[in-house]
N, C-alpha and C positions, 0 to 999 in steps of 0.2 A: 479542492481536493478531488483526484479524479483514481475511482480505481479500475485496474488493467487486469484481465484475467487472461494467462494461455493457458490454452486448454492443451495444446500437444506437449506442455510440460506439466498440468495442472499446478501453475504457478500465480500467484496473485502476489499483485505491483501495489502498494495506497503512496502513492504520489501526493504527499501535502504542501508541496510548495513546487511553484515553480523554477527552483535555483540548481543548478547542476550540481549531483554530487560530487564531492573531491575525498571522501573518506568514508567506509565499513566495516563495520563491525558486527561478527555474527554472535548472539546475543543466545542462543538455545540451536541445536541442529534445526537447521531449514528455516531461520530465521535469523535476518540481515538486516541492521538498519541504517542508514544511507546518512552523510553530515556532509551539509556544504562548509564552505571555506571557514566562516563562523563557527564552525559547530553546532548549529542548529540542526535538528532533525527534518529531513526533505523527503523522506522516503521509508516505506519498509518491504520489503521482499520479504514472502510466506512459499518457500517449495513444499510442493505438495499436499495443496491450500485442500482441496477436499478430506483429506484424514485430518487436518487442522482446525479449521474453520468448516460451519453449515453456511455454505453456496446457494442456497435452496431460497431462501429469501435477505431482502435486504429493506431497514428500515432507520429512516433518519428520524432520532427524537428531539424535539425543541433547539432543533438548529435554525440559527435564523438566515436561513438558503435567501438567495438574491434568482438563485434560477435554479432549477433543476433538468437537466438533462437526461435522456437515453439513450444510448446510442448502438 
């Protein structure tokens, strides 16, 4: 799972798979959620993640991470 923040759109991407979307569906205003070929969920788009979401911190509980990245 990797998340993607723009800041020149205050937009946040959570990417949880790595399969190309092929279909969206917006679920609430400024929320998108992404379905590959399956229907599986691959994605969710948040515009305008700060009045949405607190950016301010982030914290993974009892996931059992293999790596953890910063980037």
């Amino acid at each position: 799972m990797k998340l993607h923040y723009y800041p020149a759109t205050d937009s946040l991407y959570i990417e949880l798979s790595e399969f190309s979307s092929t279909d969206s569906q917006e679920v609430a205003p400024g929320i998108v959620l992404d379905f590959d070929n399956d229907g599986h969920l691959v994605g969710i788009d948040i515009d305008h993640a700060g009045q949405v979401v607190d950016l301010s911190s982030l914290e993974a509980l009892g996931l059992p991470l293999a790596t953890l990245r910063a980037v």
